[in-house]
C-alpha positions in Angstrom: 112.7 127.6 129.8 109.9 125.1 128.6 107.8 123.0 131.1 105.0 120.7 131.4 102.6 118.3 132.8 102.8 115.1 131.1 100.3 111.9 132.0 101.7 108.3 132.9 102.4 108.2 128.8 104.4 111.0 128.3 102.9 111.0 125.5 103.3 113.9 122.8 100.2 116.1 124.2 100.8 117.8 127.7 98.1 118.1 130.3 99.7 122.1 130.9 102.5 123.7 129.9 104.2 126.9 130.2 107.3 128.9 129.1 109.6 131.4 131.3 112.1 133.3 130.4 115.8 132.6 131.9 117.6 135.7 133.9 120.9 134.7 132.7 122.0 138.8 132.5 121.3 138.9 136.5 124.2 135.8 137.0 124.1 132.1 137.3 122.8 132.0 140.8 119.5 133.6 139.5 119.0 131.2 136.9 118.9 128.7 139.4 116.5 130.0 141.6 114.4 130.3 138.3 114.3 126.6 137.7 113.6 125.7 140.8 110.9 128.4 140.9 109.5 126.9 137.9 109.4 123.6 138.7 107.5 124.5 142.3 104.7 126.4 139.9 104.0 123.4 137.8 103.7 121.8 140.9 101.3 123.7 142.1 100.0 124.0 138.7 99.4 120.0 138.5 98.0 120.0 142.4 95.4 122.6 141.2 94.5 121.3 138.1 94.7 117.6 138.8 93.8 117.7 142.7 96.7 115.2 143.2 100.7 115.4 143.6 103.1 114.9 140.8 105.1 111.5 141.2 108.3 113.2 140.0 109.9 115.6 138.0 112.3 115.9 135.0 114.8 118.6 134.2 117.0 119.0 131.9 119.8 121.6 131.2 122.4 122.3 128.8 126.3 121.8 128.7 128.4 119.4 130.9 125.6 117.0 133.5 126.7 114.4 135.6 123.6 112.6 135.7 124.4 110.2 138.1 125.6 112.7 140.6 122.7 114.8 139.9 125.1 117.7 139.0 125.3 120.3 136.3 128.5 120.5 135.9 129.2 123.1 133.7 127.2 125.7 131.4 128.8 128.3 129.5 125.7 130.0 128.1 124.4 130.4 131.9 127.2 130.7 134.0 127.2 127.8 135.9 129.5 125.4 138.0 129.3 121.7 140.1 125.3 122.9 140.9 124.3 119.8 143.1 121.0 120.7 140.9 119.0 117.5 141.9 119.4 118.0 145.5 118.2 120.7 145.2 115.2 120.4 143.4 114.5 117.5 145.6 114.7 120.1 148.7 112.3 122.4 146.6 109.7 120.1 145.8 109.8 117.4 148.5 109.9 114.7 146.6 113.3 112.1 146.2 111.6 111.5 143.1 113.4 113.3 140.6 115.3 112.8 137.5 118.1 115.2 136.0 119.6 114.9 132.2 121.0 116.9 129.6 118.6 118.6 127.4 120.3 117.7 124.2 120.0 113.9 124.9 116.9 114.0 126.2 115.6 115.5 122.6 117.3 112.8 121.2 115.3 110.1 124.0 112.1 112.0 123.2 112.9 111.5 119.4 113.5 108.0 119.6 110.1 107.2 122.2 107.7 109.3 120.2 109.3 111.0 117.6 110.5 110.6 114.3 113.4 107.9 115.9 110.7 106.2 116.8 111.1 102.2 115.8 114.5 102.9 113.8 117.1 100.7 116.3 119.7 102.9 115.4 119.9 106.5 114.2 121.8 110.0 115.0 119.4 112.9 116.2 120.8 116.9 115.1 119.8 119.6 116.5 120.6 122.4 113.8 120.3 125.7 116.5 122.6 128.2 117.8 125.1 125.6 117.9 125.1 122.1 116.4 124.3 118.8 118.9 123.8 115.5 118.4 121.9 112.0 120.1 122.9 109.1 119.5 119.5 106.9 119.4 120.1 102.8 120.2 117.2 101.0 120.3 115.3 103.4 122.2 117.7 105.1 124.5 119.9 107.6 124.3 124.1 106.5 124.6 125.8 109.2 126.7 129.4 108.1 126.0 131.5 107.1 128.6 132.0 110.9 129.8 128.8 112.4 129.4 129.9 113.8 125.6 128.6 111.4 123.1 127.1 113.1 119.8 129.0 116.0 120.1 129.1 116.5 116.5 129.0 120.3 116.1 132.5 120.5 117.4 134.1 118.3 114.5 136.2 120.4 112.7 135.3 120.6 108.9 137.4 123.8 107.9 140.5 124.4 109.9 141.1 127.4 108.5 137.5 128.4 109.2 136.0 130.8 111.5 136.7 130.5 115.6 134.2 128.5 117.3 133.6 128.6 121.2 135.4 125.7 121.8 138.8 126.9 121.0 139.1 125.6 117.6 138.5 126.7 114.1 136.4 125.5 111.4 134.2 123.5 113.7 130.8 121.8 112.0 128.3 124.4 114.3 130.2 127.8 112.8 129.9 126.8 109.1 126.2 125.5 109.5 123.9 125.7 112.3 121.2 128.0 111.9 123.6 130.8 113.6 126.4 130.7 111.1 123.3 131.0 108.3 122.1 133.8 109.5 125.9 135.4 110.3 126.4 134.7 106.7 123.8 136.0 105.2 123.9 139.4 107.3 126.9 139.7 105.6 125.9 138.8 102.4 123.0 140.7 102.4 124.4 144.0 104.3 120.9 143.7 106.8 122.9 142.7 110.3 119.6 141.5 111.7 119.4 138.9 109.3 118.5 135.5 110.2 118.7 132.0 108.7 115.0 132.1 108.0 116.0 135.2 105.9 118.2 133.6 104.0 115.8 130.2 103.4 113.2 132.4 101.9 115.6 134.6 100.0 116.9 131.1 98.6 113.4 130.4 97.9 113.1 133.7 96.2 116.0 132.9 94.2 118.1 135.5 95.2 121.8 133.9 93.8 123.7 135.3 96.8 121.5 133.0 99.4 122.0 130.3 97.4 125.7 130.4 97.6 125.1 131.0 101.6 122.9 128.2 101.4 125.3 125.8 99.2 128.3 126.4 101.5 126.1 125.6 104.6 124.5 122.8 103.1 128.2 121.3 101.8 129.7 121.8 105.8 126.5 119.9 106.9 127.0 117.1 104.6 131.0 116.9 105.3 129.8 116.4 109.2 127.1 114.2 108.9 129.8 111.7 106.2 132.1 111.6 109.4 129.0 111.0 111.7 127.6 108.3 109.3 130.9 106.9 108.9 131.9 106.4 112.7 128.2 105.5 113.5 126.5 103.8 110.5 123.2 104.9 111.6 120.0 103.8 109.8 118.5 107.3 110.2 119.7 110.9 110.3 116.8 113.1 112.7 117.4 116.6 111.5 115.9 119.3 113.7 116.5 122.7 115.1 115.5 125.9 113.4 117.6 125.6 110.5 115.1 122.2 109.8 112.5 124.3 110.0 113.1 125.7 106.0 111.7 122.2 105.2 112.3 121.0 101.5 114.7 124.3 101.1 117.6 121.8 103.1 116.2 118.1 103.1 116.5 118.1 99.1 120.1 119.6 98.7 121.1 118.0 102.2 119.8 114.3 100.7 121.9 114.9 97.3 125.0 116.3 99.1 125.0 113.2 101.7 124.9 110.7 99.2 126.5 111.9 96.4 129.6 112.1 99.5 129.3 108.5 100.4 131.5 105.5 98.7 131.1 102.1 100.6 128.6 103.6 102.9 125.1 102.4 103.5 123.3 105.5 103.1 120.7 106.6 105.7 117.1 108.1 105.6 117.4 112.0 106.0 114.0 112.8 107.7 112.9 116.1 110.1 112.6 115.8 113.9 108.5 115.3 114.9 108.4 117.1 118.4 110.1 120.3 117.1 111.4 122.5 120.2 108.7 120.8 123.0 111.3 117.3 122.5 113.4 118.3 125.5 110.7 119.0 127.5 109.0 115.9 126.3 112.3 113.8 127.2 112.7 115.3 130.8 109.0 114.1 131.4 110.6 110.6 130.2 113.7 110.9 131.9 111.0 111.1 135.3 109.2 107.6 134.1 112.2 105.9 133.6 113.2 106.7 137.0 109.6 106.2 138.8 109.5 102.4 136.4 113.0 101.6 138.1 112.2 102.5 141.3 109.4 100.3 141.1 111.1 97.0 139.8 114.0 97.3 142.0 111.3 97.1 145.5 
């Protein structure tokens, strides 16, 4: 868990922030009473610090959110089902003031505000992690779709005769190339099983030849999901970020070729890395809590 204190600019420099772990071995329960624990110390946190009470809060969690119900509806990775989330943070932190999102969009919203979306009126945000995600950026905010499950690009299926993805599928986008799959493949590749995708990006940059071919097939399932994204979308700009971004020039350069040399009547987009790294979802709840203090204050 990532957390913060952010001024009235939410800008890209927190006043504090802190990390805690998240207890998801002890049951989904516990991981609840860990973010509302967490919230309630940057509170106190700010008080101390600051000598003044926060105007709200922001969180944001992964899988299903019903943001308007305040309601995480459903996490795989934690356990978690219909947790009236916002009430209770409310409850927690005595405050009606608070704002709940999903953590992938609100990447994508802090992208857009202060990142590398910044001023582009259209553009698709990707989050290259243990799984594949997407934003998609219009003019600033973030579009949900009308179910909560816009951008869900990892789960298009590239290879259906590929390897079984969490989903239920096969072949889906995020087990041929997020920064998981890499390192999957180049454990077995390499015979190390602790191998990661940063392994295999400086092996590539080493120019060891069996990386490479890890590296080309990941690179080619990338560039087969982004043409269907590009397609559908027509963005102007493709934000590229996770920990798979993080290998730099070893995937912008063979990601830029593979993209365009894919697209026919396409207009094709700019291919640049995320600005805000791993702090953007943090950085967008803080947003997520401005937007709702700014509406609160133009509908009195």
């Amino acid at each position: 868990m990532k957390g913060a204190l952010l001024g009235p600019d939410a800008g890209r420099t927190p006043l504090y922030e802190a990390r805690r772990g998240t207890p998801r071995e002890s049951g989904p329960e516990a991981v609840v009473g860990a973010v509302l624990d967490f919230v309630a110390e940057l509170r106190a946190e700010g008080v101390a610090r600051l000598g003044a009470e926060p105007r709200g809060a922001g969180v944001v969690v992964p899988g299903i959110v019903d943001e308007t119900g305040g309601t995480a509806v459903f996490a795989a990775n934690l356990g978690w089902r219909d947790v009236p989330l916002r009430d209770r943070l409310r409850e927690r932190l005595g405050t009606p003031h608070v704002a709940l999102g999903h953590d992938m969009r609100a990447g994508g919203l802090a992208e857009a505000r202060i990142g590398a979306g910044s001023g582009v009126d259209r553009f698709l945000f990707v989050a290259l992690g243990t799984g594949i995600a997407g934003a998609v950026g219009i003019d600033g905010r973030i579009e949900p779709g009308a179910h909560g499950g816009a951008g869900e690009i990892g789960h298009v299926v590239l290879r259906p005769d590929g390897p079984p993805c969490g989903c239920g599928r096969r072949g889906c986008m995020e087990t041929l190339a997020s920064a998981s799959a890499v390192g999957r493949a180049w454990a077995e590749a390499s015979g190390v099983a602790t191998a990661t995708a940063a392994d295999a990006a400086a092996a590539v940059a080493a120019g060891d030849p069996r990386a490479a071919q890890v590296w080309r097939d990941a690179v080619a399932a990338l560039a087969d999901g982004l043409v269907v994204a590009v397609t559908l979308l027509d963005p102007r700009t493709l934000v590229i970020g996770g920990g798979l971004a993080e290998a730099g020039a070893t995937l912008f350069d063979p990601l830029r070729a593979a993209v365009t040399e894919r697209l026919t009547f396409q207009h094709v987009p700019s291919i640049v890395p995320a600005a805000l790294g791993d702090a953007a979802g943090c950085l967008g709840a803080g947003l997520l809590a401005w937007d709702l203090l700014s509406a609160e204050v133009v509908s009195r």
